[in-house]
N, C-alpha and C positions, 0 to 999 in steps of 0.2 A: 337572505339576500342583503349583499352591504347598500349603502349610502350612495356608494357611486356605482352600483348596476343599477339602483334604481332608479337613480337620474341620468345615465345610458340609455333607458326605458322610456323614460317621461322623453326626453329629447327627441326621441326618434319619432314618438307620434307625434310631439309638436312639430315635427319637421313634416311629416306625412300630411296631416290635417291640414295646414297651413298651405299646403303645395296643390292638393285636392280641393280644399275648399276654403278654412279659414279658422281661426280660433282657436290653434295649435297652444297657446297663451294657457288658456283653461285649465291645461295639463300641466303646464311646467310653474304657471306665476304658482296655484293653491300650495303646491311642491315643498318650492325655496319657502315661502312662506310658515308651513308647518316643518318646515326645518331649523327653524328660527332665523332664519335672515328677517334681517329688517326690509317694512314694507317700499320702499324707497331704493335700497341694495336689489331688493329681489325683482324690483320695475326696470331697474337697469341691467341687471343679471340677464332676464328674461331675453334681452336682443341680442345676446351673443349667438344661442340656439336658433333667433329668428334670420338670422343675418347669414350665416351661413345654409340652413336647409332652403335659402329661397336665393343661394348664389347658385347652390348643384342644380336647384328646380332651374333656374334660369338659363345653365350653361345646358339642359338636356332640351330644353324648348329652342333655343339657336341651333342646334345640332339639327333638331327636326325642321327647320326653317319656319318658324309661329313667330318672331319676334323682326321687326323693321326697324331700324337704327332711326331712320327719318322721324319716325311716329311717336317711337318709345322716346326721342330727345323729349317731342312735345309732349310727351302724358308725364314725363318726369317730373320737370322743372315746378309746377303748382304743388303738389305733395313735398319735393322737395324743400320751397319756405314755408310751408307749411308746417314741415316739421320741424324746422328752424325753431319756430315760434313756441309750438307744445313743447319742444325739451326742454325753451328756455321758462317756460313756463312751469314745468314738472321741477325744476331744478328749484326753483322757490317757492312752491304751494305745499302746504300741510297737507301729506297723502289720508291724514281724516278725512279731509274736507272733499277727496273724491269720490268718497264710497257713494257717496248719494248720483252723483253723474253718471259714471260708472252702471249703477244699477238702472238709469234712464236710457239709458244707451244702449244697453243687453236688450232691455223691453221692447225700444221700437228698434233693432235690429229681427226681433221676433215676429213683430208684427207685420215690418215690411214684407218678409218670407214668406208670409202666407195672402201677399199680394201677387203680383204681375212676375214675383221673377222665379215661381215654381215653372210654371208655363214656356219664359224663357229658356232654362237651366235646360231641360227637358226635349225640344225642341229647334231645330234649323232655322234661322233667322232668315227669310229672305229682302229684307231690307237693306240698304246700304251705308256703312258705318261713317258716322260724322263727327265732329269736333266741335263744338260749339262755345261759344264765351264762357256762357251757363256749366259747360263739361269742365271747363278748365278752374271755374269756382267753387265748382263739388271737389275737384281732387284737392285743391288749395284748404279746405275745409277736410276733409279727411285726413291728410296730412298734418294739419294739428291735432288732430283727434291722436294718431299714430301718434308724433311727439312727443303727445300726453301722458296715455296708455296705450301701448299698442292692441290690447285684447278689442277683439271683434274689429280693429281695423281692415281686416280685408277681405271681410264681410261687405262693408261698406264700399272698399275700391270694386269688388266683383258687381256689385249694385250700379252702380255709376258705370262701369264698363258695358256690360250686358243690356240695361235699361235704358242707361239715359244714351249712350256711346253707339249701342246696337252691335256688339260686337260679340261673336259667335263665342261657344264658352271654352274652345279650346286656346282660340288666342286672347280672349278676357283674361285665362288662368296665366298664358303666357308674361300678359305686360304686368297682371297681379304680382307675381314673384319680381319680376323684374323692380319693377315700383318700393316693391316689400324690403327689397334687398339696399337699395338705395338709401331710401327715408331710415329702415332700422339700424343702417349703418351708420349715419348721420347721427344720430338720436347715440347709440352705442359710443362715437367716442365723446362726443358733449360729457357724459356720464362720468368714463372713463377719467377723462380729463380734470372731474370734480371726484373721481376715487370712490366713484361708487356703485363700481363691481368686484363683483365677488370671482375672480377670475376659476379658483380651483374649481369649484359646483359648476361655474359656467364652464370648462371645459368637459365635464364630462356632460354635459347637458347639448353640447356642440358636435361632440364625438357621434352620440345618436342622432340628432339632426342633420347631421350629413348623409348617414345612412337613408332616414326620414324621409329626406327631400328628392334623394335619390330616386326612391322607390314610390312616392309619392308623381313623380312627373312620368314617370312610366306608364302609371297607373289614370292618370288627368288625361292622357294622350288617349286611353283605350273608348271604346262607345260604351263599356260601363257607367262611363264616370259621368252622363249626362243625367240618371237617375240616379247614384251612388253620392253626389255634390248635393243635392238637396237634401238628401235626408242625412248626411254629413252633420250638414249647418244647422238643420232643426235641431238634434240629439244633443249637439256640441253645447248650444246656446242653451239650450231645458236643463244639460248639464251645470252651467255656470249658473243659473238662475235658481237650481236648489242646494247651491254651494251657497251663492248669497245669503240665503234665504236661512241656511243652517247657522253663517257667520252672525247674521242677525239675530237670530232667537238665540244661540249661546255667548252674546255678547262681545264677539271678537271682533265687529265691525265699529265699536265703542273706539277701541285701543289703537 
């Protein structure tokens, strides 16, 4: 199998995972990375795939009527400077000096999952969704996280939406992508514009994430996906955490 069916491959489950649940990243960043892009090329790499599986996830969620132009302005706008700030931020930090946040961030992403929001994921909300100061400072705070790295970013917006938001988890998944598609966009030309994507690997990485997201939003729509999104996000996250954990013991998290 060449180079580019295999990042065909890789794209297309980050476009799926991402659209379904979250952390589609885990697949594509370890990828570029053992292909030898540089860690910094491969972080911006990474939003080409993200930016697109979460434009198709978002054009299938309008089609089914999940998404409110009124609503989705106001969940935008926080994540959006938000991620203003992490790119401008990611564009001048030593990506050494992330692996340690990076790995705090996977952890209490894990931890939180085996809080309140199995139960939620799971479950018919019948309570009534609201907007709150507080909601609009979690996404401002997410959104640089995004900026930063986007891995396990929408994990985190699905958290906020469902939890803090109370929003049922077919239209959490809705304004997720939507949000995703925005900020990664955002983040994607800052990058660009400092020449630091790898466009060829990104298009074949884009090419599956179209399919990905496609089939991913199909799939977020069915009543599968109210048990199939939890255990998604545990596997996904266990996954990045023994990825770490190999980069650590074989010193690659050193470099």
């Amino acid at each position: 199998m060449t180079i580019e069916l295999v990042c065909v491959f890789a794209g297309f489950l980050c476009g799926f995972f991402n659209t379904v649940a979250s952390s589609g990243s885990a697949v594509t960043l370890p990828l570029l990375v053992f292909l030898g892009v540089p860690p910094a090329v491969a972080n911006a790499t990474n939003r080409l795939p993200v930016v697109l599986a979460a434009l198709v996830a978002t054009y299938a969620f309008i089609r089914a009527g999940k998404i409110r132009w009124a609503i989705a302005l106001k969940l935008s706008v926080p994540p959006m400077v938000g991620c203003l700030i992490g790119a401008e931020i990611a564009d001048h930090i030593d990506p050494s000096k992330l692996h340690g946040v990076i790995a705090i961030a996977v952890v209490v992403a894990l931890v939180l999952l085996f809080t309140r929001i199995k139960t939620a994921l799971q479950s018919t909300l019948n309570e009534p969704e609201r907007y709150r100061f507080r909601d609009g400072l979690y996404l401002l705070l997410v959104g640089v996280w995004m900026g930063l790295i986007v891995l396990d970013g929408a994990t985190y917006l699905l958290m906020v939406l469902i939890l803090s938001m109370r929003m049922q988890l077919q239209v959490a998944n809705a304004y997720k992508n939507l949000i995703l598609a925005v900020v990664s966009g955002i983040s994607l030309v800052v990058f660009a514009i400092d020449g630091n994507v790898d466009w060829r690997l990104g298009a074949f990485l884009a090419l599956g994430s179209l399919a990905g997201g496609y089939v991913g939003a199909r799939f977020a729509m069915h009543e599968l996906a109210k048990k199939w999104t939890y255990r998604f996000l545990v596997g996904i996250i266990v996954l990045e955490l023994i990825h770490m954990a190999v980069m650590y013991f074989t010193g690659d998290m050193i470099n």
